[in-house]
MARVEX-109790 format. One record per residue (C-alpha): residue number from 1; residue in one letter; x, y, z. Coordinates in nm, 3 decimals, decimal comma. Layout:
% residues N
r resi NUM	resn a	x X	y Y	z Z
...
This chain:
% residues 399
r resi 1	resn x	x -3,523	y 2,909	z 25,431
r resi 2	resn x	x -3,505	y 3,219	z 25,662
r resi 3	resn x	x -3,673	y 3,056	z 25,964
r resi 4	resn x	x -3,453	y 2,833	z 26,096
r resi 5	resn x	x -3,300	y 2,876	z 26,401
r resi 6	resn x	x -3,378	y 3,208	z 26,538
r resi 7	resn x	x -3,395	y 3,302	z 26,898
r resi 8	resn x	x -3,755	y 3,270	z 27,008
r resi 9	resn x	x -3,734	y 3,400	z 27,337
r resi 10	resn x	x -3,866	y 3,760	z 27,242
r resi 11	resn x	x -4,025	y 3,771	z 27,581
r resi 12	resn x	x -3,766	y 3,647	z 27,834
r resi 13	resn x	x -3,590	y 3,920	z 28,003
r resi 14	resn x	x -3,280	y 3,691	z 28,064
r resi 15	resn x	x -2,924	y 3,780	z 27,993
r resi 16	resn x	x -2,803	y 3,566	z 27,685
r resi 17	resn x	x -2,455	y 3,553	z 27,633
r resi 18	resn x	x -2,234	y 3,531	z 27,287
r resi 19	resn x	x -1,916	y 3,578	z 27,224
r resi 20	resn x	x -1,967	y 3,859	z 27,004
r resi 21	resn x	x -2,318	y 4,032	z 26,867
r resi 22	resn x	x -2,321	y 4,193	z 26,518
r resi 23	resn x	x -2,592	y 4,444	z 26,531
r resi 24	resn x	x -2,730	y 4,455	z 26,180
r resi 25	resn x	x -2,829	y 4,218	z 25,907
r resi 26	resn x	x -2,707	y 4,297	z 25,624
r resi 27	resn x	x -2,439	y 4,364	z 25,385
r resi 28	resn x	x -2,176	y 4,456	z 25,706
r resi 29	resn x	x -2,275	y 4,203	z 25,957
r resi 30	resn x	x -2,330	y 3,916	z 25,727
r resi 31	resn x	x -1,991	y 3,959	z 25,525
r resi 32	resn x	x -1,818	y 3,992	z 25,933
r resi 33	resn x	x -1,995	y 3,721	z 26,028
r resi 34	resn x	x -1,888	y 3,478	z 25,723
r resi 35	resn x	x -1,540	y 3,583	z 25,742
r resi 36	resn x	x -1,554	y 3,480	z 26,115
r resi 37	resn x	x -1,683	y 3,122	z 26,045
r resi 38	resn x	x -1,425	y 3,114	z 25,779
r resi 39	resn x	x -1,188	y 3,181	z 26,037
r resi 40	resn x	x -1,037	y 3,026	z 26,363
r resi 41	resn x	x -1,296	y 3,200	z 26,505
r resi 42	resn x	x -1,563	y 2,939	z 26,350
r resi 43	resn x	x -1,668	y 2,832	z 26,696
r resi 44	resn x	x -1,716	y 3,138	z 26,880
r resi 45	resn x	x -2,096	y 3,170	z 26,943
r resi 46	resn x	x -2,239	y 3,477	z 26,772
r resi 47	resn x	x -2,557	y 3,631	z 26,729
r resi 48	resn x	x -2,634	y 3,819	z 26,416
r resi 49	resn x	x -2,948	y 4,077	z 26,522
r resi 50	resn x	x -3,174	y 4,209	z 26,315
r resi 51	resn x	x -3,510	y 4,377	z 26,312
r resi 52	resn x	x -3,684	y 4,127	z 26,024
r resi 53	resn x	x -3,549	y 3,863	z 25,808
r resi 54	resn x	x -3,460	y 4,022	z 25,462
r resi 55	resn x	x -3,662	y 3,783	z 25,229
r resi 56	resn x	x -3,659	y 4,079	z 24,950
r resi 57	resn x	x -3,430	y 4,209	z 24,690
r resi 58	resn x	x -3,360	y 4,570	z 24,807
r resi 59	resn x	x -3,042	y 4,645	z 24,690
r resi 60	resn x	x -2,759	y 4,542	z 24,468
r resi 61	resn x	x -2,383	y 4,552	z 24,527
r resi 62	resn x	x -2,109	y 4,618	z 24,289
r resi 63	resn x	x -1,725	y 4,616	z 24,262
r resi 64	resn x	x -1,445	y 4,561	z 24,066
r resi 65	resn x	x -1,150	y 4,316	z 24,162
r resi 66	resn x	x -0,825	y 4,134	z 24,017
r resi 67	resn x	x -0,861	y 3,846	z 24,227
r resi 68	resn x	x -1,117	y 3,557	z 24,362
r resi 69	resn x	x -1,373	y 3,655	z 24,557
r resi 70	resn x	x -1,556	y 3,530	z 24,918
r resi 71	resn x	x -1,885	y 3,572	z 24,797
r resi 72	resn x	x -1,828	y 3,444	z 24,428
r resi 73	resn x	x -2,078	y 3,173	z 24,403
r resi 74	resn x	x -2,386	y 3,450	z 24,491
r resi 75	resn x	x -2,213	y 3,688	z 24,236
r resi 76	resn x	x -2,534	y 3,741	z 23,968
r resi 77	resn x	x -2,294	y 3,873	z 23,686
r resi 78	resn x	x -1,918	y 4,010	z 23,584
r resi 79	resn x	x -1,856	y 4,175	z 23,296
r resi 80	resn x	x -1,515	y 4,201	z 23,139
r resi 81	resn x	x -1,557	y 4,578	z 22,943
r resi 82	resn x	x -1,669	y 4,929	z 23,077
r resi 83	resn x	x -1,792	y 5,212	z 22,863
r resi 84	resn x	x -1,763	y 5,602	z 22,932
r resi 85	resn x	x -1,975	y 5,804	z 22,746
r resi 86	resn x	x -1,961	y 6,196	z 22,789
r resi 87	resn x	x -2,057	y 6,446	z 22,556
r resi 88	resn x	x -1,731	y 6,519	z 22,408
r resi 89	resn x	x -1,526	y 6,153	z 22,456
r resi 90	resn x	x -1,680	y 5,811	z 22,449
r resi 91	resn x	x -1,451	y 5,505	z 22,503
r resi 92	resn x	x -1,464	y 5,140	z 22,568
r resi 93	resn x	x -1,210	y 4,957	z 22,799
r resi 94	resn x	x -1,083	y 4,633	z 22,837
r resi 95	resn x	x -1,085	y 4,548	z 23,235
r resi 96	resn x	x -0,869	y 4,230	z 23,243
r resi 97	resn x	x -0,717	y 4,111	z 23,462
r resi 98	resn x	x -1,023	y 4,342	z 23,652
r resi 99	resn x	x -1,361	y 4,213	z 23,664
r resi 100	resn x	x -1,659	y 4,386	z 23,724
r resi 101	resn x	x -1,938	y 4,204	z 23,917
r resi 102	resn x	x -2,270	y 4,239	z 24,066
r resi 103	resn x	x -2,437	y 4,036	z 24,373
r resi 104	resn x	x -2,814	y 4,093	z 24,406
r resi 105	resn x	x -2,905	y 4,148	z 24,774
r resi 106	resn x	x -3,139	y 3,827	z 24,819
r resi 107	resn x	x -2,882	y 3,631	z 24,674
r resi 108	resn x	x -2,611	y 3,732	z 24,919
r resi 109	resn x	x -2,934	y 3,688	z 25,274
r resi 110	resn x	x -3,016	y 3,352	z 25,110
r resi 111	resn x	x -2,647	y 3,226	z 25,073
r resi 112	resn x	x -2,552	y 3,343	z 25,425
r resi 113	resn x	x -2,871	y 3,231	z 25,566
r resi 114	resn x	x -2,804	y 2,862	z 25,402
r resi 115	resn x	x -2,475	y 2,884	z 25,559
r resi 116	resn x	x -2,534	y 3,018	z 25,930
r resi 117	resn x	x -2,853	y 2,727	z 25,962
r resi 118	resn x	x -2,572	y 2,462	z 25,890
r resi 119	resn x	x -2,354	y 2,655	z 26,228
r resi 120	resn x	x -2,488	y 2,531	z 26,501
r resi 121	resn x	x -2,309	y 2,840	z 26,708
r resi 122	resn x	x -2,451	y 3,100	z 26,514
r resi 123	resn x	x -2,804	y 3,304	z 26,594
r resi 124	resn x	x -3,020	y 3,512	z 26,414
r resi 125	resn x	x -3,220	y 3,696	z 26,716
r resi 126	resn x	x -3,525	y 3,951	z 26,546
r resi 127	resn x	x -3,584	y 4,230	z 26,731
r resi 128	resn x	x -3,568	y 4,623	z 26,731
r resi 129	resn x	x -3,249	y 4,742	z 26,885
r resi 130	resn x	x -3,372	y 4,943	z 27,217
r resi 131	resn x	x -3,058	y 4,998	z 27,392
r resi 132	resn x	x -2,645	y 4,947	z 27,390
r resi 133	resn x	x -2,471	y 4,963	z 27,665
r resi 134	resn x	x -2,080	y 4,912	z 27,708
r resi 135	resn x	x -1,971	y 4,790	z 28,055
r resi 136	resn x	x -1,663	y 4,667	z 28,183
r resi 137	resn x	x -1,651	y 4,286	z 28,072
r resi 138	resn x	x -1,827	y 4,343	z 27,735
r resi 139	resn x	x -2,116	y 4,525	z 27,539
r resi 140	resn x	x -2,469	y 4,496	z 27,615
r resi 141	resn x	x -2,823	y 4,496	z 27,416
r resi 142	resn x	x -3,153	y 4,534	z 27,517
r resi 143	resn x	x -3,433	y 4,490	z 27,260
r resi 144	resn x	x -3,745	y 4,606	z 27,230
r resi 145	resn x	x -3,962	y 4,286	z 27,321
r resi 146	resn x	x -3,699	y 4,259	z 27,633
r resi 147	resn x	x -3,434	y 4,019	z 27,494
r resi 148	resn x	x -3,128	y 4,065	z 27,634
r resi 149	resn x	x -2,796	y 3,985	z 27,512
r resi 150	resn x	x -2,438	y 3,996	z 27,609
r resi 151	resn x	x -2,104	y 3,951	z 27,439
r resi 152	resn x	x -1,729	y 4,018	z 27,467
r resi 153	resn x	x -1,740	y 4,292	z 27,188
r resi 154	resn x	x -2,021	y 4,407	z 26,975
r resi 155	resn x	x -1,995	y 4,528	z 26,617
r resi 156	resn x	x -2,269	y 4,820	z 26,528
r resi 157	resn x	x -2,374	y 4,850	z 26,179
r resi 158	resn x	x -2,706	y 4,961	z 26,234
r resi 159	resn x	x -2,666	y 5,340	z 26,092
r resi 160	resn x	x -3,041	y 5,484	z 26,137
r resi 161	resn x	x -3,160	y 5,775	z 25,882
r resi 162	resn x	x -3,314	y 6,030	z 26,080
r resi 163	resn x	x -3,029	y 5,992	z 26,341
r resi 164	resn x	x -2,728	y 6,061	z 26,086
r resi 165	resn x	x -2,577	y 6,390	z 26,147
r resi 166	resn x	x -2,314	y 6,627	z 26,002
r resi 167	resn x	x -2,148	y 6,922	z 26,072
r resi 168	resn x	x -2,212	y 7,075	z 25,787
r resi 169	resn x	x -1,998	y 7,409	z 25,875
r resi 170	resn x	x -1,714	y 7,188	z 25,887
r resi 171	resn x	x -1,738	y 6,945	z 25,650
r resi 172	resn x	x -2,002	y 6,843	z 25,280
r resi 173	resn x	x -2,252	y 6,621	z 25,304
r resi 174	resn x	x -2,405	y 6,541	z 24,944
r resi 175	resn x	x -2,618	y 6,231	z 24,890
r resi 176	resn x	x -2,583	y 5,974	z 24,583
r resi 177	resn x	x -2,936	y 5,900	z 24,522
r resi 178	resn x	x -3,075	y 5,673	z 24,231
r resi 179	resn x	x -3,357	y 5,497	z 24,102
r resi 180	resn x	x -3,335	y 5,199	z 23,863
r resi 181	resn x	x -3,548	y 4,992	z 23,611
r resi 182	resn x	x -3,452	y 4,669	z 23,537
r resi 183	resn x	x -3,594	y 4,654	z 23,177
r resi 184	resn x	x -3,656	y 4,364	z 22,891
r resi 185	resn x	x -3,649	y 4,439	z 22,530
r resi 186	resn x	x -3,758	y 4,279	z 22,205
r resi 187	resn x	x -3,501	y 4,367	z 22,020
r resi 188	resn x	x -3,100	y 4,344	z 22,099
r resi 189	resn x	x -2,985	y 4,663	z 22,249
r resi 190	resn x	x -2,720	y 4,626	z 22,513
r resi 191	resn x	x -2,386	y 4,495	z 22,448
r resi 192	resn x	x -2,396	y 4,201	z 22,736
r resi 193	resn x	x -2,015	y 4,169	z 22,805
r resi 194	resn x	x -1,999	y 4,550	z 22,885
r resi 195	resn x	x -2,123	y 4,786	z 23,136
r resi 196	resn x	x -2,163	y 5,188	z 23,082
r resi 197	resn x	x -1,964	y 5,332	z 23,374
r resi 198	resn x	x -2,099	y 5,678	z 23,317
r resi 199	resn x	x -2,350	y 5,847	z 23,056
r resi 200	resn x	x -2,328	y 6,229	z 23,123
r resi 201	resn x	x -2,595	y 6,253	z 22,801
r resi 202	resn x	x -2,839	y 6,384	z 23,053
r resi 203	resn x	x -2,940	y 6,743	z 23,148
r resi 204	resn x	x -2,700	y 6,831	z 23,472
r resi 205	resn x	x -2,880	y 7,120	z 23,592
r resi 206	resn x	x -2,540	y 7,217	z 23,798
r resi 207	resn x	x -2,524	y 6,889	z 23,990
r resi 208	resn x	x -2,375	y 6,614	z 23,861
r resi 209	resn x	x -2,572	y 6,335	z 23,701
r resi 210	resn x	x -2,543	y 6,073	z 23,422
r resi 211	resn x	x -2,679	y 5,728	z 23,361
r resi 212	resn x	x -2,549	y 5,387	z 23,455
r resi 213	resn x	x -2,594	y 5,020	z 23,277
r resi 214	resn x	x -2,559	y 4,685	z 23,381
r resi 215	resn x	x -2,659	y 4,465	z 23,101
r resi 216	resn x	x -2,782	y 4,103	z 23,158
r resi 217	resn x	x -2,829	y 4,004	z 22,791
r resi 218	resn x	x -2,848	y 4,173	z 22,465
r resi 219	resn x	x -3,227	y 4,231	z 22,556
r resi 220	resn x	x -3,245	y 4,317	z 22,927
r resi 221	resn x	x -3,045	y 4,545	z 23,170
r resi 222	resn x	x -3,068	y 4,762	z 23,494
r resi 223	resn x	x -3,066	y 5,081	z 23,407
r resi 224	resn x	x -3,035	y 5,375	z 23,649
r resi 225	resn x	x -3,031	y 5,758	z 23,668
r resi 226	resn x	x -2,811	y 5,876	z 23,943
r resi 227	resn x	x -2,724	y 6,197	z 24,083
r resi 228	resn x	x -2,444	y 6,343	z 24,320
r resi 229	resn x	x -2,657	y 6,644	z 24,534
r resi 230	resn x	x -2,801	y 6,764	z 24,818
r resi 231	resn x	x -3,174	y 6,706	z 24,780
r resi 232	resn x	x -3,318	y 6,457	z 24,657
r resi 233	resn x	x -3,575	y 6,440	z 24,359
r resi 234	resn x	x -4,007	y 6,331	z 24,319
r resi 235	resn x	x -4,045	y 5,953	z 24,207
r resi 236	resn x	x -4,200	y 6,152	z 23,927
r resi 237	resn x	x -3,861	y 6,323	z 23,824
r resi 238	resn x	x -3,685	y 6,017	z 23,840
r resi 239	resn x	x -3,897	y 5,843	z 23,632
r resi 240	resn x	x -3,863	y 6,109	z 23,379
r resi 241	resn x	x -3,552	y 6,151	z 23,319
r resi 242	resn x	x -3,544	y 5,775	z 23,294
r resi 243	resn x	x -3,805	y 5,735	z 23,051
r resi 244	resn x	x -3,641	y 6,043	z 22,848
r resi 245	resn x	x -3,304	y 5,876	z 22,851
r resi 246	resn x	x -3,435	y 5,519	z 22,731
r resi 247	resn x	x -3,629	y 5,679	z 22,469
r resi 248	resn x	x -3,429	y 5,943	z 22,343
r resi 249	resn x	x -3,073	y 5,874	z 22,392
r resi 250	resn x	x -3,077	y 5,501	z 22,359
r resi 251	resn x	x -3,381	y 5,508	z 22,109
r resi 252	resn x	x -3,570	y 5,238	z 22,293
r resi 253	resn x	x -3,947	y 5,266	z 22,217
r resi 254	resn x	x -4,039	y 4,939	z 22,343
r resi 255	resn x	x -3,937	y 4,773	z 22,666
r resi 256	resn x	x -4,110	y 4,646	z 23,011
r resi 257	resn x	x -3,996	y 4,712	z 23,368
r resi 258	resn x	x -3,949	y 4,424	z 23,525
r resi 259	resn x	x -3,772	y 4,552	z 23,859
r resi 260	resn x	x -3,695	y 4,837	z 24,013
r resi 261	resn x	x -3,445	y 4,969	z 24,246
r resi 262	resn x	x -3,442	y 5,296	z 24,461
r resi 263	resn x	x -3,192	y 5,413	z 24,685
r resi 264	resn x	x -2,953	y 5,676	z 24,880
r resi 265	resn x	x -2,618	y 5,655	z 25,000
r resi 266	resn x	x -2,456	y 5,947	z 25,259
r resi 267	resn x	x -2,164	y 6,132	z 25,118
r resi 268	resn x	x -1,920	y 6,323	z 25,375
r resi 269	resn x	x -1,588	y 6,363	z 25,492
r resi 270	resn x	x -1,659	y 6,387	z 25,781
r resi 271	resn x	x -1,459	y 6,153	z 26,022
r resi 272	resn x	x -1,689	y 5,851	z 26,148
r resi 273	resn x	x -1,595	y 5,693	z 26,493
r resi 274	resn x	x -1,467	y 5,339	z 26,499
r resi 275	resn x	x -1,508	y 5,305	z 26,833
r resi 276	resn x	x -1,805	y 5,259	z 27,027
r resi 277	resn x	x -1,671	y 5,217	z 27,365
r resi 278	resn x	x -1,460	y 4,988	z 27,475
r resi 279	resn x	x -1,566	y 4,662	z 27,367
r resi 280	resn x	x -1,827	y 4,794	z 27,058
r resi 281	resn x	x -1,661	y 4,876	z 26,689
r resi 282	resn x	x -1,905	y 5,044	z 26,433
r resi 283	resn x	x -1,871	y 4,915	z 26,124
r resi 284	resn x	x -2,023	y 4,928	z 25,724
r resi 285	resn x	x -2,174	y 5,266	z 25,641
r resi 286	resn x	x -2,185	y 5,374	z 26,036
r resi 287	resn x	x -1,835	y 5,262	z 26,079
r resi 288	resn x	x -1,753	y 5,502	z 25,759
r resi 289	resn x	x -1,661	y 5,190	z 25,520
r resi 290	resn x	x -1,830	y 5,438	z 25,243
r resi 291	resn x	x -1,608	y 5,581	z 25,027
r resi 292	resn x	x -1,683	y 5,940	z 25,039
r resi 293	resn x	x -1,641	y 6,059	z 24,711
r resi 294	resn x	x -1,762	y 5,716	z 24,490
r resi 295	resn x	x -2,053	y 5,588	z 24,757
r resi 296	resn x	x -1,855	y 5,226	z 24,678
r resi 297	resn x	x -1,867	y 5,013	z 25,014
r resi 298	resn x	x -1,900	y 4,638	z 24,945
r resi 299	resn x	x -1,534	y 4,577	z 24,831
r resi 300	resn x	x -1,442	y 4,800	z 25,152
r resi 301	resn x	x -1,656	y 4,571	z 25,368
r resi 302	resn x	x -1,440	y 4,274	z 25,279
r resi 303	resn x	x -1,141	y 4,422	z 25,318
r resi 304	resn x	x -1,281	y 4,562	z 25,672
r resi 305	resn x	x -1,422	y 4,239	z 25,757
r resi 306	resn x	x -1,120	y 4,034	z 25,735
r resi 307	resn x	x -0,857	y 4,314	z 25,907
r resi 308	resn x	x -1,141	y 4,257	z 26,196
r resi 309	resn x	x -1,118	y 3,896	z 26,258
r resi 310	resn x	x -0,746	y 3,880	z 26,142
r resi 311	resn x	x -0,700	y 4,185	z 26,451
r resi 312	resn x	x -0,946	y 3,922	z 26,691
r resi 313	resn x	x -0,668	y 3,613	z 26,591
r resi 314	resn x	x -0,385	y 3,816	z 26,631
r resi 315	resn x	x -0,470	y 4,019	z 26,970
r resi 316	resn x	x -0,831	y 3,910	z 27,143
r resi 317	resn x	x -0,965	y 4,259	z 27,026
r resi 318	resn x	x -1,064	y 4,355	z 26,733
r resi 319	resn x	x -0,908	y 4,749	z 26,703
r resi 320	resn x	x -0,606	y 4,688	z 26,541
r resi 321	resn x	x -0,729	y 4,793	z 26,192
r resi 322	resn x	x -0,523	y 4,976	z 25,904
r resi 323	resn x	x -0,565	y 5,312	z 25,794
r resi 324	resn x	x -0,602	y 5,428	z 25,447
r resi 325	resn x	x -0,332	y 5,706	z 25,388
r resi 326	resn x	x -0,483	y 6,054	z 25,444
r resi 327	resn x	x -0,415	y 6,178	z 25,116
r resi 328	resn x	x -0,715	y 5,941	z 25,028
r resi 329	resn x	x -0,941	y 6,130	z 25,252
r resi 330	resn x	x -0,776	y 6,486	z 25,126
r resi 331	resn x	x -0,886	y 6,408	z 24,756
r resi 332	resn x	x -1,220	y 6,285	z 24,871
r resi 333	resn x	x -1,308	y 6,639	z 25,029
r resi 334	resn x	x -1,156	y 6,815	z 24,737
r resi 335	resn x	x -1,424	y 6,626	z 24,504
r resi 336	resn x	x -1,693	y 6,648	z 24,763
r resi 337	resn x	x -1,602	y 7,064	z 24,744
r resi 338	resn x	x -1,642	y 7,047	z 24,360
r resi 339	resn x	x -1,953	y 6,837	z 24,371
r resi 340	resn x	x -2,104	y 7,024	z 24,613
r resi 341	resn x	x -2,062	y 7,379	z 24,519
r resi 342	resn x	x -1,980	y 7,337	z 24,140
r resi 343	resn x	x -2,122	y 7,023	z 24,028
r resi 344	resn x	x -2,169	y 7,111	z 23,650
r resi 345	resn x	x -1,774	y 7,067	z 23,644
r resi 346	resn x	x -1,821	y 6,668	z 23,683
r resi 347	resn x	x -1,843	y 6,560	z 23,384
r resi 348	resn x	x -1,495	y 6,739	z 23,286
r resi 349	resn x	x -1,310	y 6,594	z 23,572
r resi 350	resn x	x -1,425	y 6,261	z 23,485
r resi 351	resn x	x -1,415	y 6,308	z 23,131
r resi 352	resn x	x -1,019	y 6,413	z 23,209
r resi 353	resn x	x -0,939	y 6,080	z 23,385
r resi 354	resn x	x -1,098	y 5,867	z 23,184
r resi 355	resn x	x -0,940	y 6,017	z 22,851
r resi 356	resn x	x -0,579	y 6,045	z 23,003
r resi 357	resn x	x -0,497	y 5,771	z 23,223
r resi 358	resn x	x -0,486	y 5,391	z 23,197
r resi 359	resn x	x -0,855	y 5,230	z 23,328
r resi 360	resn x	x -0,688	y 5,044	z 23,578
r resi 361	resn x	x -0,542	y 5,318	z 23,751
r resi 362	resn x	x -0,845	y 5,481	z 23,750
r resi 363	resn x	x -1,025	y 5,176	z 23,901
r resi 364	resn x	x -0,720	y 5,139	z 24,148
r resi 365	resn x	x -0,793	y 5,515	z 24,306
r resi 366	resn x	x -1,120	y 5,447	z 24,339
r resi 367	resn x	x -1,007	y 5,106	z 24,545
r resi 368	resn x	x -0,740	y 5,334	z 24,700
r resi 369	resn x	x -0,488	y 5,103	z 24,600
r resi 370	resn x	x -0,288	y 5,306	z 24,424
r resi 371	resn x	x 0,105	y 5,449	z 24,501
r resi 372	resn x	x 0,128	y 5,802	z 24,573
r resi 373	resn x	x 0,291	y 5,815	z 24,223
r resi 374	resn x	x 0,003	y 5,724	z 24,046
r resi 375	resn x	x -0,190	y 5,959	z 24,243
r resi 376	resn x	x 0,054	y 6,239	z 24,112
r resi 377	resn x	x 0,000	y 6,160	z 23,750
r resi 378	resn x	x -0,383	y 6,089	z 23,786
r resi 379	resn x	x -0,392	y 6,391	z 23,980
r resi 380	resn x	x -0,228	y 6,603	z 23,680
r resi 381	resn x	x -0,462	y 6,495	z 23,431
r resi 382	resn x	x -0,811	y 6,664	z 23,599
r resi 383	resn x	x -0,890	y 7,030	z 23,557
r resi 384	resn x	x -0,603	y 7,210	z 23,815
r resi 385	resn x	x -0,777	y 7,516	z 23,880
r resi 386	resn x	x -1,111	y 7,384	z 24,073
r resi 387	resn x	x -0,936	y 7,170	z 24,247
r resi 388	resn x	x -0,676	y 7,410	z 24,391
r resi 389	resn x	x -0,949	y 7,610	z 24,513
r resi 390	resn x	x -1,125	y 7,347	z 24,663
r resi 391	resn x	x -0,784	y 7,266	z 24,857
r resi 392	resn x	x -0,788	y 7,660	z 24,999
r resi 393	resn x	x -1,135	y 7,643	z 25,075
r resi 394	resn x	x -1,062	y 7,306	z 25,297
r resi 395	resn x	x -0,747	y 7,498	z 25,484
r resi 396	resn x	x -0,877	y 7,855	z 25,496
r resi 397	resn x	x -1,258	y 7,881	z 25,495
r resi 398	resn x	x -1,378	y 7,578	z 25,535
r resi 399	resn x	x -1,673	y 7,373	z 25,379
């Protein structure tokens, strides 16, 4: 299913030329490149590059939304209720009209691979990404085996590791970093309609972590320790404080992995350039479509994805994206502050929006969809005093 039409000229050293190139393969370029061919831009000629065809589960996406969906039919799962569970307040919320959902990652490279073999104008070209150049009529890339390629813009969403860089004097850098089991039981334990948002029923150790559960049935679920910090942890470490919480807090004795996940997602305010040059626009994680404070980016991909091609329609060019409003990025740094240099204080400033304001409005900030009015009252309800030193530290000292 992946091998389609793909560019098999690895060794000519010929200029090929697109309309536009979307360097990177997944999450970012594919949801660009199917809002383009739902578009009136369904006949440019684009090539989608990438280093291998992803024929492997590696990752899962959620998000929460009111409304229908472009990638609903690869969606795995939505539940309707989320749980909080601290050590002093537990509740259970109805999300309506909300849903949250979950896409697995091979469901999202199959569906979009299905789709791009049936457009005729659309590439897949495997390679290593050697070089990008922007010149004066468009961008260029050079791969490794010598392909070539041209278009009339180029969108970058290949953010390498080792190359990612912060200023840490002037801004946090934290990482969310997790590792998951998707396990089966024999008996019923999970409540299938509803997912746990947070479990802070875990040691913290000063950083913040807790537990997080997507149920499938009343007999199988993913469940995942996660942590907000600087450095990461052994496999063995993960594994025990997953094992510990299965067996301990949710007094599960007998289960099988069936899966697992691993992963870990940057954290910073620091500002990421849009703009690549002229005719190149970074975009998912490189393009900073992370939020900073939450690690959420697929719901922020769509959004970004679609003021793209509606800025391509509108003007031939694709920079005439919105801005969220700064106070967004102003409360993300405050958090980061608290995360990074008090991070035992989590589980009270979530424990504090989650017991005094409405779900929704919770699930709106985190969307950054809310008025600055709602921001005011959610704002009221956390723990004042870390915050307001967090906000001196940003304007007098610094990180």
């Amino acid at each position: 299913m992946f091998d389609g039409r793909v560019r098999a000229a690895y060794i000519s050293a010929t200029m090929e030329r697109y309309d536009y190139l979307l360097a990177g393969g997944g999450a970012a370029g594919l949801s660009l490149a199917y809002h383009m061919l739902h578009s009136g831009l369904r006949d440019c000629r684009i090539a989608i590059i990438d280093k291998d065809p992803k024929r492997s589960n590696d990752r899962t996406w959620c998000f929460w939304t009111d409304r229908r969906f472009v990638f609903d039919s690869v969606i795995r799962k939505r539940w309707n209720r989320m749980e909080f569970v601290g050590t002093t307040y537990r509740d259970s919320y109805d999300l309506a009209p909300y849903q949250y959902r979950m896409i697995p990652g091979i469901e999202l490279y199959t569906a979009m691979h299905d789709i791009i073999e049936r457009s005729p104008n659309v590439e897949f070209v495997h390679g290593v990404v050697e070089e990008i150049h922007d010149t004066t009529d468009g961008a260029e890339v050079k791969l490794e085996n010598g392909t070539r390629l041209k278009g009339a813009y180029l969108f970058d969403s290949l953010l390498i590791p080792e190359r990612f860089q912060v200023d840490t004097k002037r801004y946090h850098f934290i990482k969310q970093h997790f590792k998951g089991w998707f396990i089966e039981t024999d008996l019923d334990c999970f409540e299938p309609d509803s997912i746990r948002f947070f479990d802070f029923r875990v040691p913290q150790y000063g950083v913040m972590r807790f537990v997080y559960i997507l149920p499938f049935s009343a007999r199988s679920a993913l469940v995942e320790y996660t942590l907000f910090s600087a450095e990461l942890l052994s496999r063995d470490e993960y594994e025990r404080e997953l094992r510990d919480y299965i067996e301990n807090v949710l007094g599960i004795h007998t289960y099988r992995i069936v899966e697992e996940e691993q992963g870990v997602i940057p954290m910073t305010d620091q500002t990421f350039r849009r703009r690549g040059g002229r005719h190149i626009l970074y975009t998912g994680t490189k393009g900073g479509r992370v939020k900073a404070s939450s690690g959420f980016a697929f719901h922020r991909i769509q959004h970004d994805s679609a003021a793209i091609v509606a800025s391509l329609e509108r003007y031939s060019h694709p920079f005439a994206l919105p801005r969220a409003p700064r106070r967004y990025r102003l409360l993300d740094a405050m958090l980061l502050q608290i995360l990074y240099r008090r991070g035992q204080l989590s589980e009270e400033v979530f424990t504090r929006l989650f017991k005094h304001n409405p779900v929704h409005r919770v699930l709106r900030f985190l969307n950054e969809e809310t008025s600055l009015a709602e921001d005011l009252r959610l704002m009221a309800t956390v723990p004042w005093w870390p915050f307001i030193r967090a906000f001196f530290r940003l304007k007098t000292l610094g990180p």
